[in-house]
N, C-alpha and C positions, 0 to 999 in steps of 0.2 A: 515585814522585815525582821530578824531572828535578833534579838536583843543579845545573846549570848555570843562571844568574839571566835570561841570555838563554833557556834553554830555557825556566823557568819560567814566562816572561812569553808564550811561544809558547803556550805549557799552556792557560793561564788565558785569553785572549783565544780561544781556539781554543773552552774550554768556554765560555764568556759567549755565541758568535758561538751555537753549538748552541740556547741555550736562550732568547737572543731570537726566532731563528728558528723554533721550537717555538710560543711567547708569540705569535707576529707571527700565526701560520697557524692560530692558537686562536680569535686576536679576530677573525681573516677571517669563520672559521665560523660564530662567533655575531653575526657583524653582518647573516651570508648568512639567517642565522633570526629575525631581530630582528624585528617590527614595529611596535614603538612607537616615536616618531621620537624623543622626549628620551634613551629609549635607544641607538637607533641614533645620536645623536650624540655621545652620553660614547664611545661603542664607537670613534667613526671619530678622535676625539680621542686615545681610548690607542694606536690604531695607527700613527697620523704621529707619537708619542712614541716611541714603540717601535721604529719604522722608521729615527725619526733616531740612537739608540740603535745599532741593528744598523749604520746605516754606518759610525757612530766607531768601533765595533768592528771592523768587517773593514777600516776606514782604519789602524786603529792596527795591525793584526794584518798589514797589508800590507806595513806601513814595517814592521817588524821581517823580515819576511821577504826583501823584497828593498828592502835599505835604499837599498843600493851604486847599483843600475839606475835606482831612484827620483831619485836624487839627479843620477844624470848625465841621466836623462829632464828635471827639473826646470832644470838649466844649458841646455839644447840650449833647451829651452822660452824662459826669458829671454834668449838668444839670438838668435831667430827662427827658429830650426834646427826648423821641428814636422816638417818628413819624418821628421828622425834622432830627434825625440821620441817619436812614432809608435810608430817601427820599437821603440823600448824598452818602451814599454807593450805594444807587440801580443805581444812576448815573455813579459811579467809576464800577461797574459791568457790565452797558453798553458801557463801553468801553473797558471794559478788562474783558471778560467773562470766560476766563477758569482758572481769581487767583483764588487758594486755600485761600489767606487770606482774600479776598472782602469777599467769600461766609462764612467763619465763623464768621467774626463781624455779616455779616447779619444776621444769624442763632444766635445769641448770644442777640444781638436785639432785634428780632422776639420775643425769649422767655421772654426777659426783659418789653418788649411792652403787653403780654398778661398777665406776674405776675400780673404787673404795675394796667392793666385792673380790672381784676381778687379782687387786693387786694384791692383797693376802694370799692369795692362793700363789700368785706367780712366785713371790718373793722365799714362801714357803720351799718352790721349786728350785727356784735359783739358788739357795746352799747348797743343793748339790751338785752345783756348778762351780764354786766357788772357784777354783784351783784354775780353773779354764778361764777365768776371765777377770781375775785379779788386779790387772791395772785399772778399771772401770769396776769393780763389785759396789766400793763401800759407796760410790756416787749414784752408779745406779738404785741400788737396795734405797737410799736417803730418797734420792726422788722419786719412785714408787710408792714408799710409805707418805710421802705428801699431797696425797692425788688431790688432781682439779679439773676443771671441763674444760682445759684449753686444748687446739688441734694440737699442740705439742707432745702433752702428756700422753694423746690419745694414740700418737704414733707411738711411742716410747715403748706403749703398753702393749702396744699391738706387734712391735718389730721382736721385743723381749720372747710374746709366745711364738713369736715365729722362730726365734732360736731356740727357746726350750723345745720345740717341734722339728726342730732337725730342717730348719727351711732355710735356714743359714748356718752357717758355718764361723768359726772364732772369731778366724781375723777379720771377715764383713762385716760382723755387728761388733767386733770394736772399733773398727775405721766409723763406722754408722752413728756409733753413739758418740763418738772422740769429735765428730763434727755438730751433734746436736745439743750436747751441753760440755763442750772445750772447758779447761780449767780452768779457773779464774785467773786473771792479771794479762799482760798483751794487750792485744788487740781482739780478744776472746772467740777463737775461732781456729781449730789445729788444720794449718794449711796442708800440713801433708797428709793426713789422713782426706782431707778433701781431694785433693791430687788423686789420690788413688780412687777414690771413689769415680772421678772423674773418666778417668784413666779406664774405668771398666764398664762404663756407658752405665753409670746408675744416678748419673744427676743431667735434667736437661738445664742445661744455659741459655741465656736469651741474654743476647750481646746486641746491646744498644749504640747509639753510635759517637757516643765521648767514647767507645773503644779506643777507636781512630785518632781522634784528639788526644790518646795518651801518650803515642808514641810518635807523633809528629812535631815537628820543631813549632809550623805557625798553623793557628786554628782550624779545624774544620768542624765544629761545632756546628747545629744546624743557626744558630745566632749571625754567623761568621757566611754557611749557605745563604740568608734570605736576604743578606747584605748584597751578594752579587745577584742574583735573580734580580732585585729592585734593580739596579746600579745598569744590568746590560739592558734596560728598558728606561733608564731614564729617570726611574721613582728616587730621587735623592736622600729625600726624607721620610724613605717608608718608615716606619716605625709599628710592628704585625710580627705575627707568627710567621709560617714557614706556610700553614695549610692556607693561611688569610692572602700572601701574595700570588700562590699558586689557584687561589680561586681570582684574583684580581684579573691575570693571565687569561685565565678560561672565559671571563666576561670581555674580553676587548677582545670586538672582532678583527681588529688587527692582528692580535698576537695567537691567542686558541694552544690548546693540548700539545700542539707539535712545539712550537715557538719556550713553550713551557721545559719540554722532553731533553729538546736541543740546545737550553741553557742551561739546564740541570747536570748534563750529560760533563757538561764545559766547565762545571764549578764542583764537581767531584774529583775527589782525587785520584791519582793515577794507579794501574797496576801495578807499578812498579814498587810499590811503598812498602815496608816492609815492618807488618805487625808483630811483635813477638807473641803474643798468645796466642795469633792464627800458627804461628809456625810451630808452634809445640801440639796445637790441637790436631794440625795434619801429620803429627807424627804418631799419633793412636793409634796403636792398631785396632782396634775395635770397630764398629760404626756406632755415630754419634746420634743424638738428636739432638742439632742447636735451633733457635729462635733467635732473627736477624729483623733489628729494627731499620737499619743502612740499607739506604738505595742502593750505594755504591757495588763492586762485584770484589773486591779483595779477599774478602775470607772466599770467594769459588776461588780464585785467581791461585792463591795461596792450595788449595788442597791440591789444583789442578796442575801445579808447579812439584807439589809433592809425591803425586800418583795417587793419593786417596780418593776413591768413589764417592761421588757423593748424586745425589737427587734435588734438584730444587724445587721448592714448593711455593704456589704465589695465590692467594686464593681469587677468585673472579670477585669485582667491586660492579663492575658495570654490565647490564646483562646485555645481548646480544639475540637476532635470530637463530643463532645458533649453539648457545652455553645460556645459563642461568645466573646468578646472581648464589655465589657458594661454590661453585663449580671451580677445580682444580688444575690451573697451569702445573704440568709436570714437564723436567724439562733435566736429560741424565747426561752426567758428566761427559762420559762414555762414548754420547750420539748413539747408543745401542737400540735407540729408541727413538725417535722423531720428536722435537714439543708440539706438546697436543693439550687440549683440555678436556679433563672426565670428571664424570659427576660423582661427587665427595666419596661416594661410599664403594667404589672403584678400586678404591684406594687399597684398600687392604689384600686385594687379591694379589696387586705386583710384589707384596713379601718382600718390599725395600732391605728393611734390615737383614730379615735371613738372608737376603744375595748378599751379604756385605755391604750395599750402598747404606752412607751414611745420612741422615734426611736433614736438610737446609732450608728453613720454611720462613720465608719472608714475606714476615709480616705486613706490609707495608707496599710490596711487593721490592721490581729492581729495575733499574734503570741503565740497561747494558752499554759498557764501553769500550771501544778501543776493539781488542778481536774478538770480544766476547759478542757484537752486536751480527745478530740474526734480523737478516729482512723482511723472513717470511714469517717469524715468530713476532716481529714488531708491534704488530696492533694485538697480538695474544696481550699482553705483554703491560701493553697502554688499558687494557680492560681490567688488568690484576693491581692498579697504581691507586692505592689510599694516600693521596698528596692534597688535596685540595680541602676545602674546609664541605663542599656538598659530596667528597667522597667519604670522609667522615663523620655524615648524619647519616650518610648508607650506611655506613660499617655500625654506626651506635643499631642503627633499625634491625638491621641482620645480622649482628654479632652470633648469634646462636648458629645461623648457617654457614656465616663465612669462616671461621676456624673449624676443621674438619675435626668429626669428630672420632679420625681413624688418629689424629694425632695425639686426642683426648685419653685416650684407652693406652698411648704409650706412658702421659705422665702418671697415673694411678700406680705404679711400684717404682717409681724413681722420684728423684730429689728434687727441688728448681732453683736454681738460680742468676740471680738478676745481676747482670755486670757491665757497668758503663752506661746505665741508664737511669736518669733522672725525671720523674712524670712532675715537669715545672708548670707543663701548661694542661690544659683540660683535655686535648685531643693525646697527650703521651698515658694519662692516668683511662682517659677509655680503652686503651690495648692492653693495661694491666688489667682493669677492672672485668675484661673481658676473658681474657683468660684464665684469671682465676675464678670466674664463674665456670668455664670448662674442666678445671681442675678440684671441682668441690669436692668429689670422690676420692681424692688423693690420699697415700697412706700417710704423709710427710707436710711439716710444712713449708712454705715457700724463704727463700733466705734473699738477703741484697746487699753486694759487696758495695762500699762506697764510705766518701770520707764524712766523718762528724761535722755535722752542722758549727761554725763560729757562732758567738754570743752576737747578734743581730744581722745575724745572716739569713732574712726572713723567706727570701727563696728554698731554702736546704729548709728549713723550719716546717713548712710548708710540704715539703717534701717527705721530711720523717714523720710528720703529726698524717700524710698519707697511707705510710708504709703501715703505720704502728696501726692503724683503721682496718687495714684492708690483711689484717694479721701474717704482716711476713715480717720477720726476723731480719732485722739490722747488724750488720757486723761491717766496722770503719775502721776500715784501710785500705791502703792501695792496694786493688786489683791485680797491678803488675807483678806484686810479691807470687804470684800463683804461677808466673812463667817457669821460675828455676824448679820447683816440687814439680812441675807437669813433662817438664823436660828428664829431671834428674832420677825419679823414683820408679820403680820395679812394679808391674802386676801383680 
């Protein structure tokens, strides 16, 4: 045993490092032989515990062994100096080749080293611009010359050569940038330049369903849904999620899928309701692509009250002798079309948006009512429904096939944002987590309109320590403010 405190500490981080690393390639094994998916996800749960685990450890085990190099890599780094930072970690990496932490400073460098490159040159460019884009110069020029490896900077940098390239044009990339870094004070966030951004189909939204809840007098939160589900069956004291009652349903053989469809159907609210953000968004002329986490049918109800085209999209949860598991309920305003299901990659031929339909993809799927209910589409319908708690261990399993990925290829040159949606529980944050796995590619990053957390509000806390993980841009305040800009401003 190492009588010296520094040796000792080497000792004991050296054995920890061993026996996470043992733990880490145990849980691999058995998640490689797993096939029950509640299992396979406790398993994939202890491994990203484990894994963060093993970094602290070989992070701590790094700094003890080359305190000195870290420390001059870390000055050169605040700095600006990443060549000569570089050059230190590549040394700490040949001698200790298989830390996970050398290799992400490197890789964090690497990127900071090419911004760095990159944005001298742009900035160089842009004086010649000056005169053209003068309300935005001296902000942009500043953060430019600040480069860092976040998705942010990286859009900034990339949208900049895209106007110095003639790929845009004045007023988009200063609407583009007026939304990406707003002036300071407010609510930090230039609503009308969003508007308009809006307004030209270059941000997809994903409207969650406190939508609903904002412009109705009594709740329809899904808290306020699982209340009545329990309540027409008797459960008084449920106390569960929304998926947890809806799997309750599906296990009594008294009640089953239908009994489930047909009270859902009865605790949604009616068409008749009248959302202001759907009514300014059916007033675009453009076609859209939104993301709909609501069962309910208002925002169709709404476009189709309007005359705007739209396409609905529901993707297949349950596979069948006849469709697959990813497979695509399409289903057109219009009726020009029959609802039918085609497999994902179908998709792209019907050139949705070039005919002007605007694309309405529900996530979750929908739950038709009133005159929107199709009999013959009905069990299409009940196939595309992520409601129950075993329809979303499918959805965790096949996240990669069930979001089409004709719809992936639309976010990569548009914005995203998140509106009226709070991921409180674990099944709201896998629809995030999944889409923005489909949107890694993206040129932007993702924004989320919604109110600031109170001081022991550990739900909302909960919520932004989510967002702030999953790197999307918080911006608090109410959603509603975006009605009058969306209605009021010019193309």
């Amino acid at each position: 045993m190492p009588d010296d405190p520094h040796q000792q500490k080497l000792h004991d981080f050296t054995i920890r490092q061993a026996l996470l690393a043992e733990k880490l390639a145990r849980l691999q094994s058995q998640l490689d032989l797993e096939t029950r998916e509640e299992e396979r996800m406790r398993i994939e749960k202890l491994i990203a515990k484990t894994q963060d685990a093993l970094d602290q450890v070989e992070t701590e085990l790094l700094t003890l062994q080359q305190s000195s190099l870290i420390a001059e890599a870390s000055q050169l780094k605040r700095n600006g100096a990443y060549t000569q930072a570089l050059n230190c970690w590549y040394q700490i990496q040949f001698a200790y080749p298989g830390n996970s932490f050398a290799a992400k400073e490197i890789a964090a460098l690497e990127t900071l080293h090419t911004n760095q490159t990159k944005a001298v040159e742009v900035v160089k460019r842009l004086s010649f611009r000056m005169k053209d884009i003068k309300p935005i110069f001296k902000e942009l020029a500043t953060t430019l010359n600040q480069p860092d490896n976040s998705s942010e900077y990286s859009a900034i940098l990339e949208q900049t050569e895209a106007f110095l390239n003639g790929e845009l044009d004045v007023s988009d990339f200063i609407d583009w940038f007026a939304v990406m870094k707003p002036n300071a004070g407010g609510h930090g966030v230039n609503i009308e330049a969003l508007a308009r951004r809006v307004r030209r189909g270059e941000v997809v939204l994903f409207l969650g369903s406190d939508v609903v809840s904002a412009y109705c007098d009594e709740p329809h939160e899904e808290r306020a849904l699982v209340g009545q589900l329990a309540k027409q069956i008797g459960y008084t004291h449920f106390d569960g999620t929304l998926s947890s009652i809806a799997e309750y349903y599906q296990l009594r053989p008294d009640l089953g899928v239908v009994s489930l469809l047909d009270n859902l159907r009865k605790s949604l609210p009616d068409a008749a309701r009248v959302i202001n953000l759907y009514e300014a968004l059916a007033k675009v002329k453009i076609p859209l692509i939104l993301i709909s986490s609501g069962y309910d049918n208002l925002l169709e109800s709404t476009f189709k009250a309007a005359g705007k085209q739209f396409v609905e999209l529901a993707s297949i949860i349950n596979r069948s002798e006849d469709y697959d598991i990813g497979h695509v309920l399409v289903s057109y305003s219009d009726h020009s079309q029959p609802t039918c299901v085609y497999p994902e990659e179908e998709l792209s031929r019907f050139r949705l948006l070039e005919n002007g339909y605007s694309i309405i993809y529900k996530i979750r799927g929908s739950c038709e009512t009133g005159e929107f209910q199709d009999t013959n589409a009905d069990l299409l319908r009940r196939d595309a429904m992520t409601l129950s708690e075993s329809n979303y261990f499918s959805f965790a399993r096949y996240a990669d096939r069930i979001i089409p990925d004709y719809l992936a290829r639309q976010f990569r040159n548009r914005g995203f944002l998140f509106i009226g949606y709070r991921p409180k529980e674990w099944e709201d944050r896998l629809l995030v987590s999944a889409l923005l796995e489909k949107r890694r590619n993206a040129q932007e990053p993702c924004y989320v309109i919604g109110n600031a957390p109170q001081v022991g509000e550990q739900p909302k806390l909960l919520e932004s320590a989510f967002w702030e993980h999953r790197n999307v841009k918080q911006y608090h305040f109410d959603f509603r403010e975006l009605d009058a800009y969306l209605e009021g401003v010019g193309v």
